[in-house]
Structure formats: C-alpha cells, structure tokens
N, C-alpha and C positions, 0 to 999 in steps of 0.2 A: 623540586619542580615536579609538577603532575601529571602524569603520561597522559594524552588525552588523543582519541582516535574519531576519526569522524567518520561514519559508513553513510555515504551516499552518491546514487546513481548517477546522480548530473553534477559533473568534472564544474562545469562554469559556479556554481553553487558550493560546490566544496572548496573551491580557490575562494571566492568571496568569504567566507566563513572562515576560513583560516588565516587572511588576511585581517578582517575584525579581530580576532582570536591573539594573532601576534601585535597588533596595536594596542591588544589591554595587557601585554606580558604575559601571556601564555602560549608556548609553542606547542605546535600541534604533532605528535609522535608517530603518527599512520593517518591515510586517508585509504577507505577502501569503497568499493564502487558495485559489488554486489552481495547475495546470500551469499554465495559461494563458495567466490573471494573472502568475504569477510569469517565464516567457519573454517577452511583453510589457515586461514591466519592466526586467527583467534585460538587454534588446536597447536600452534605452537609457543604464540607469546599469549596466554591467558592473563597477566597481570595486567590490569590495567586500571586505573584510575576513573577517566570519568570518560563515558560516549556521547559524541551526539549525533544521534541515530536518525533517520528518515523514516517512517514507515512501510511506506511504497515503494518498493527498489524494483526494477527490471526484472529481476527474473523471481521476485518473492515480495514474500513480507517479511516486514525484519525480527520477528517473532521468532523465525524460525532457527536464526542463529542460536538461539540460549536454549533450541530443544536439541542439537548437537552438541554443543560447547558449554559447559561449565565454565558462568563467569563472573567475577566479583568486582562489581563493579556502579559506577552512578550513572544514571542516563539524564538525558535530556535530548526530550524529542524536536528534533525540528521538522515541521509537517504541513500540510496544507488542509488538512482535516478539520473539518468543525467541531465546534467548540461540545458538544455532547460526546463524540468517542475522544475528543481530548479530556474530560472530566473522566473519564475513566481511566486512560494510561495516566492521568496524574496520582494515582493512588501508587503505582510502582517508579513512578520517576522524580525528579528533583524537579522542572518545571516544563513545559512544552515551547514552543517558540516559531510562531506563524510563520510563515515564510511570503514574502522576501524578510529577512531578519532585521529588525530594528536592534541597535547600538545600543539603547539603555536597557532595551529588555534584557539581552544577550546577558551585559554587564550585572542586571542583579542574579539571571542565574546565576552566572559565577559565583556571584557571595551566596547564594544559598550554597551551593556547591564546599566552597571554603569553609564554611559553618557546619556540613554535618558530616563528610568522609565516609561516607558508610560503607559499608563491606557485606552489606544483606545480598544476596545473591537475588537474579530475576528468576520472579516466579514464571515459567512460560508459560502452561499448563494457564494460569491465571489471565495472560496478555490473551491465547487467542480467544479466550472466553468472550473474552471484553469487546473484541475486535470483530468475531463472528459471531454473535447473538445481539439481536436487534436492543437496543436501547428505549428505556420505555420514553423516556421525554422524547426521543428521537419522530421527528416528523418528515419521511421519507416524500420523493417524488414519485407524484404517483401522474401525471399528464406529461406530454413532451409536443413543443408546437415545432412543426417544421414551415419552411418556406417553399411552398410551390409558384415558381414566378414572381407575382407583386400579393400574390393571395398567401393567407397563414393558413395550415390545418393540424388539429391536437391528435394526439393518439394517446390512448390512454397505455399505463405499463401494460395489460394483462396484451395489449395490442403489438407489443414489441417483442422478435423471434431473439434478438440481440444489438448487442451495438459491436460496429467493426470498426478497425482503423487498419486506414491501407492509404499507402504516397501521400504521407502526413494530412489526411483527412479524415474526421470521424462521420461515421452514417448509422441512422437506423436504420433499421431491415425491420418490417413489419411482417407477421405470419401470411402479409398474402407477398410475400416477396419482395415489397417497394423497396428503394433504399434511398435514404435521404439523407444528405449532407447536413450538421447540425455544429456549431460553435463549439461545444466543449469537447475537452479531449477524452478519451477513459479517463485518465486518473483524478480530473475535478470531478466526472460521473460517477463514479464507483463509491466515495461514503455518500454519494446522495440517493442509492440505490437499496430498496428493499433486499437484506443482505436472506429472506426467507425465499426470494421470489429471482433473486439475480444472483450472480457468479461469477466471477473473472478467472475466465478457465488457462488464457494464457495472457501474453504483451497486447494480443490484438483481437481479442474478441471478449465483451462480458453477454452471458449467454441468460434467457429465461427461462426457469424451469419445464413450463409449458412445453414449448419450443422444440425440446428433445423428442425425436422417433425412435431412436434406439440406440445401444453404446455397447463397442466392441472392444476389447481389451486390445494393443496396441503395443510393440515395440518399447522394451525399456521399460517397462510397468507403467507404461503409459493409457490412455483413451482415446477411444476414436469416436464423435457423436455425429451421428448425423440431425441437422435441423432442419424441422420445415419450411424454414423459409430459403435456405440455401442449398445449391447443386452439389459443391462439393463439403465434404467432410470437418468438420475440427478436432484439434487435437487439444485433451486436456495436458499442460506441460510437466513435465516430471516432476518440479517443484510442489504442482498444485493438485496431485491426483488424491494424497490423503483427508486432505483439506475438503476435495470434491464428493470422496466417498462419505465423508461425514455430513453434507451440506445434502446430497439426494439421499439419504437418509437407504 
C-alpha cells in the first residue's frame, strides 16, 4: 500500500479528495494544511510515496517545504493555476489536476503514478524558478474594470497601489487611494499577475512595485512597507520576506 499525503489549505477540499482517493483504493496516510505544518511533519516521517500538493497554501508556497525538508518523493499537483505555470511544474511532477477535481483525471494520475515509483528527489531550487519568473507564453493582466454604481471604469496595472482582502472582500486600492470592491479573490488574482510588477507579501495584500515609499526592517525578520495609497503600514510575512528580497531586487 502507498503512503500517500495530501498538503492542502482548505480542510472541505482535502476531505473531498480523500474521499475520491479512498473510493479508487487508496488510503490516504496524512493530510496536512499548511508550509509549516507540513515541514514540521515531513522533518519527521520523510518517507513517503506519492503527494498531492496545492501550490497556494495560507501561509506559503508549497515550494518552500522541499527547501527545508529532504524528500523522496512523486507529486501531483492539484491547483487552480493556469495551464502555462502548470506546463512548468509538470516537468518535476507526475501530472497536475485543476481543481475542483474530476474522477477520471484523478484516476489516470494514479496509473501514471503506479507506472513510474520514482524516487528522484524535488528540485526546489528549480520549482521556485518556474513559479517566480515570468513565463514567456504567459500573457499577464495588464487592465482591471471596476464597478462604480451602474457605470464601469478600467484601471490599468501600473494604476493599482495593491490588492487587499479584508471581511471576505477583495478591493483595489488605486495610487490615488480609491478602493474598490472587485469579484476575484487573491488567490484567482495572483498567477494572473505580472509576477515583475506584483507580489503577494502576505494572506491579504498583493502589493505593486511602484506603490512602495519605503521599507523598514520589522520584527522576526520581518518588513514593514509603507504604500502610497494607504495610511497604515504592511507587513511582508515571515514566510515571504526571502522570496521578497529577491523579487525588489
């Protein structure tokens, strides 16, 4: 039987998945719910068989687990990412798998799975490469229309200070300070975002380069930036601060 571990943020999504999972004869051996959690884990039982890994977890990326933890192991992504940064994580995994998960997709990973056993270790070093450098097919979002009343107005990116999310609402904040209510959440926003030009510093803010007045070092090796379009302060999250100093260069 195949150890098989699932890391992902959203408990409803990881019961569903485990459920499929045990209907094709495979039980599932851990489920874990963040970076954290899942390097914590992973730093004890490193054997494992096969993951199926999220990308986007709460308090990271899941990248970041295989720059702590030495692991042998086969993945398979399940994401919500477009099909261009999934052409890339499929060079280091067995297959990816859109989410909400379809039944027969699921099913032939498995047999791929079953077919090759491998024991090649993940290159991380490689994953964030793929994950933070712009993709050349990749054709980012570059306008954003909001709804003022019964009227539409676009803003273009270099016009946006950030996007926030606060009392399950997402807003732009434009550099003269507006802020506007828009349909998607961060996490459908974020691979549609010029990864040169934008940054998801924590859970609730992806931030534009522009946008920053200055950055003070912060608690815990942490950041503290202030933006021109906002009063108070953000803080880059402890997760995300090496990733950030690489990213403003």
């Amino acid at each position: 039987m195949s150890k098989i571990v699932i890391v992902e943020d959203e408990k409803p999504a990881a019961r569903r998945l485990e459920r499929l999972l045990t209907a094709l004869d495979h039980a599932v051996f851990k489920k874990l719910y963040s970076v954290e959690e899942a390097i914590e884990w992973f730093q004890k039982e490193p054997e494992v068989d096969l993951i199926f890994l999220d990308i986007q977890l709460s308090d990271g990326l899941s990248f970041e687990i295989f720059e702590q933890v030495d692991i042998e192991a086969d993945l398979i992504f399940t994401t919500a990412y477009d099909e261009y940064a999934l052409k890339a994580f499929k060079l280091n995994s067995i297959d990816y798998l859109l989410k909400p998960i379809d039944n027969e997709e699921l099913q032939l990973a498995l047999k791929k799975f079953d077919k090759r056993k491998s024991s090649q270790s993940i290159d991380a070093d490689l994953l964030k490469r793929m994950l933070l450098q712009p993709q050349k097919d990749k054709v980012y979002k570059t306008r954003f229309s909001v709804k003022i009343g019964e009227r539409l107005k676009t803003y273009s990116a270099e016009e946006v200070a950030c996007f926030e999310s606060s009392d399950k609402a997402t807003c732009l904040v434009t550099l003269e300070g507006k802020h506007y209510v828009i349909d998607e959440s961060l996490n459908q926003l974020e691979p549609k975002l010029s990864t040169q030009d934008f940054f998801r510093i924590n859970r609730s803010h992806i931030i534009h380069y522009q946008a920053i007045q200055d950055m003070v070092s912060y608690s815990s090796s942490r950041i503290k930036i202030n933006l021109k379009a906002l009063d108070q302060p953000v803080i880059v999250s402890r997760e995300r601060v090496k990733d950030f100093k690489t990213w403003i260069g």
